[in-house]
C-alpha positions in Angstrom: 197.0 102.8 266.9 200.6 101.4 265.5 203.4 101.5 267.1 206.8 103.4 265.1 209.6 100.7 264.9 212.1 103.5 265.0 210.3 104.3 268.3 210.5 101.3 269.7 213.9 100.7 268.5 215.4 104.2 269.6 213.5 103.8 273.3 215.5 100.0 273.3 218.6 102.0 272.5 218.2 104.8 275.3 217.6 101.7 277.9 220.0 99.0 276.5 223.1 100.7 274.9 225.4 103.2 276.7 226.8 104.6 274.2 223.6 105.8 272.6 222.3 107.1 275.8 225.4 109.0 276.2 224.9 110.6 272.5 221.3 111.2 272.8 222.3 112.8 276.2 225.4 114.7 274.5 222.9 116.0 271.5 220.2 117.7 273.6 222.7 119.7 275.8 224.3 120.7 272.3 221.1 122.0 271.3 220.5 123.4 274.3 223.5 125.5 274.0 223.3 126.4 270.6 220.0 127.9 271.5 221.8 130.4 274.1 223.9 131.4 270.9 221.4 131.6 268.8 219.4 134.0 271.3 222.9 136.7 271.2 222.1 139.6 269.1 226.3 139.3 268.4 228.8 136.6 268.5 232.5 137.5 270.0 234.8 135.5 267.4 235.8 133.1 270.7 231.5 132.6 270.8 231.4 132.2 267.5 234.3 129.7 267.0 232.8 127.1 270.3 229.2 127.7 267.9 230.8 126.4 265.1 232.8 123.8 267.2 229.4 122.6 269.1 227.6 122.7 266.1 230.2 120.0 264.5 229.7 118.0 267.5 226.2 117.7 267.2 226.3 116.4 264.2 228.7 114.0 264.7 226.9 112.4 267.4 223.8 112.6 265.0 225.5 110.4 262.4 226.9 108.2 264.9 223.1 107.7 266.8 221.8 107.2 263.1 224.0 104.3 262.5 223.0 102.9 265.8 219.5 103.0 265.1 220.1 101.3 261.5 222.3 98.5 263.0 219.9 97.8 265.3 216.8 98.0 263.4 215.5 94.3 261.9 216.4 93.6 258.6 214.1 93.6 255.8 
């Protein structure tokens, strides 16, 4: 069995590098909350404006772990 680099490299990140701990962290309570919205039948337009707001987040912590991973991944 082979072993992903992007594995390896992402579990590095999680022990080694704060800041990507504290995304990874960020990203599943995101998703974690999105989920309760997504489970409402009905959004009030306050729900529906932190869904949208949450769901930016998210993402922005997404690109930000992505360019993490590819800085720290060995070059070619």
């Amino acid at each position: 069995m082979t072993t992903n680099p992007v594995d390896t490299t992402e579990q590095k990140l999680l022990d080694e590098n704060e800041e990507y701990k504290k995304l990874y962290t960020d990203h599943l309570h995101y998703e974690s909350v999105l989920e309760e919205f997504q489970q409402k039948k009905f959004l009030t337009p306050e729900e529906d404006l932190e869904f949208k707001r949450i769901k930016k987040l998210k993402l922005a912590g997404k690109d930000r772990m992505t360019q993490l991973l590819e800085d720290a991944r060995p070059s070619e």
